[in-house]
N, C-alpha and C positions, 0 to 999 in steps of 0.2 A: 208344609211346615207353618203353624203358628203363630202368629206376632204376640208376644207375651204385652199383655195389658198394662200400661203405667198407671198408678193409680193419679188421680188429679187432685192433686193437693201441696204445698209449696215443695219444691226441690233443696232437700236443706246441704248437702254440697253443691259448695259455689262453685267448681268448678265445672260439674256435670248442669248446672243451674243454666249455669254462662251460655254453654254447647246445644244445649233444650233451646235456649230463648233464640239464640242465632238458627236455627235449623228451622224452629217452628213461625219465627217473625218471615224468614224466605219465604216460606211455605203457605202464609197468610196470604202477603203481597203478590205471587203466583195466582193463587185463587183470584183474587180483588181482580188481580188483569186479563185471565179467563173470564171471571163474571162481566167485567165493563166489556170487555172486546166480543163474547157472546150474545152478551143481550143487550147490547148500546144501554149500558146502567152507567152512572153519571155517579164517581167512586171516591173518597177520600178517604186516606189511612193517614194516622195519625199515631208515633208509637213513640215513648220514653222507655228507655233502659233503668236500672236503681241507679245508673251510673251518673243517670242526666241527660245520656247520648240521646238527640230526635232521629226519626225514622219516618221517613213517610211518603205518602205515593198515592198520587191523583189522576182519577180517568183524563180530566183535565188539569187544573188547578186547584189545590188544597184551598185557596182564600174564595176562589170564585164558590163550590162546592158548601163552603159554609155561608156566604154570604145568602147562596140559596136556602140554605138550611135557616137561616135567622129569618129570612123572609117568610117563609114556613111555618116557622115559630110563631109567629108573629101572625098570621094570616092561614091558619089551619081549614075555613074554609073554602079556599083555594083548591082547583082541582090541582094534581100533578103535573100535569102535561103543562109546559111553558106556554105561557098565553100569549097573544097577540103581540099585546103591548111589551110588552116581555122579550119578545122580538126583536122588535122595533127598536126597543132602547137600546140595543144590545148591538143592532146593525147601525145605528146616528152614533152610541160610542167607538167600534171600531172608523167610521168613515174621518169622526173627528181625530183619531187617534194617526189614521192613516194622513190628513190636512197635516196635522203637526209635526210629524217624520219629512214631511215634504216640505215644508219650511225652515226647520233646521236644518236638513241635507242643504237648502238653498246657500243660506246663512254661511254654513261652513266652508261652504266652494267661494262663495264671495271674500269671505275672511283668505283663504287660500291663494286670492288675485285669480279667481276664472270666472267665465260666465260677465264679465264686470260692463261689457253692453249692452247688458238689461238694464241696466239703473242710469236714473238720471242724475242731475248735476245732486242737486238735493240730499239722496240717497247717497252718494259716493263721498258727499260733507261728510254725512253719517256714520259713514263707513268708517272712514278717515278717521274719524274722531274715537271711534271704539277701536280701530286697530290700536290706536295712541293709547289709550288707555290702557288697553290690556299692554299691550309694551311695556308701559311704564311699571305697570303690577310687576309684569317678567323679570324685569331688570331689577325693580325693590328686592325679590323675592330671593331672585340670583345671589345678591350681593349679600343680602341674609344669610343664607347659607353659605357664601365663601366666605365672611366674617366668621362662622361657626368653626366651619373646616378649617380654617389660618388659624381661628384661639385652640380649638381642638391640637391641632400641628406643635404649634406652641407648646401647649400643656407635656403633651408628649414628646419635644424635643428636652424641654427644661427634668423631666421627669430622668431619662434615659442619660442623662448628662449630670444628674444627681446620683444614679445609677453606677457611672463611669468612674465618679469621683470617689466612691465610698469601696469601690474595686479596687479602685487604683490605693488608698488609705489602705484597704485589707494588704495590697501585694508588699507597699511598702514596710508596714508593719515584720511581717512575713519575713523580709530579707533585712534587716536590719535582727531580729532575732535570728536569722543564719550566719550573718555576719559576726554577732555576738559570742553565738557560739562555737563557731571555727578559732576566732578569737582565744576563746576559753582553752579550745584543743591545742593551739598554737604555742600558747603560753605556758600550760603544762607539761608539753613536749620538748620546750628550753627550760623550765626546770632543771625539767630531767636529764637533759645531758648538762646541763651546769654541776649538778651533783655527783655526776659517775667521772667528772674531768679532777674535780676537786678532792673524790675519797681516793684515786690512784694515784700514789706520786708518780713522777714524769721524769723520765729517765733525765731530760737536760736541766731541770730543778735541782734532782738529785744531784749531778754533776759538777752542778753551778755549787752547789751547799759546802762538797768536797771541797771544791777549786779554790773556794773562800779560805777554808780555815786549814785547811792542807795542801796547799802549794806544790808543796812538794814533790809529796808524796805521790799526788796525779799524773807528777810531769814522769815520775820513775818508774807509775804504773803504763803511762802510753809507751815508755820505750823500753818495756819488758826489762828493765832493770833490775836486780836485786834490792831490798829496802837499804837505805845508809842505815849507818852503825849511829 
């Protein structure tokens, strides 16, 4: 079976675009690390996406790689093959590079309180005096930031309690119109029986009305009497 041919020319879906460029950037970088590991080739890739993203991948070092390249530039009748001197500067910078790891490792173990019977009185002044100093950095730097952290705290106590306050307004709010209006229910509700007590007359009203203006007649009616003449 056939691999149907792409033609080469911009991919105008970005989304098949995206998938092309991730597959074939792999695909690049692969080769670049075949070619340098097959033929000791000395490789620098360098790739930007539309997006901005970098990308890239060196036999060695992308900066060493170009700095050769600018030397190159610069000096085209130069054979390829790294020269002597070339060399040389190359083995005096790692040995210097390697001197200066070894003296800050020292540095840091003395800062640390070890190793500290190698130094003389001199040196251990010295010492003394830059432990102090950096201390004194530490402890500036500390209180810095817990000054931060305390006004930060602050802000966000005072905040959270402006918070509390405008709740608690809401809640009161809230029950003072429930109050109000149970109130309202309450109210209407004696009304209402104030008006069904007052449209019924009441049997001992009625009684009382009798008892007033007919005497009598009451007393003749409790003792099942016949009416007087």
């Amino acid at each position: 079976m056939t691999r149907q041919k792409i033609e080469i020319k911009k991919i105008e879906n970005l989304t098949a675009r995206q998938v092309t460029f991730s597959k074939r950037r792999r695909g690049l970088f692969k080769k670049a690390l075949e070619l340098s590991t097959l033929c000791d080739a000395e490789i620098a890739l360098i790739v930007f996406s539309t997006t901005g993203k970098l990308y890239d991948y060196a036999s060695s070092s992308t900066q060493q790689v170009i700095e050769r390249h600018n030397s190159h530039s610069e000096n085209p009748q130069k054979v390829t093959q790294p020269s002597v001197d070339l060399l040389e500067n190359e083995r005096k910078r790692y040995a210097s590079l390697r001197k200066e790891l070894e003296k800050k490792t020292k540095e840091l173990r003395y800062i640390k309180g070890e190793d500290l019977q190698e130094l003389s009185l001199e040196e251990l002044k010295q010492l003394e005096k830059l432990v102090e100093n950096s201390f004194s950095r530490v402890i500036e730097f500390k209180d810095q930031k817990s000054l931060k952290e305390i006004t930060f705290l602050q802000k966000k106590g005072i905040k959270l309690l402006e918070d509390n306050h405008r709740l608690q307004q809401k809640t009161n709010v809230a029950k003072v119109g429930d109050a109000f209006e149970k109130s309202l229910i309450d109210s209407t509700s004696n009304n209402n029986m104030f008006n069904t007590e007052n449209s019924a007359p009441q049997p001992d009203q009625d009684h009382h009305h009798h008892h007033h203006h007919h005497g009598s007649s009451d007393t003749t009616l409790k003792l099942g009497l016949p009416f007087p003449n």
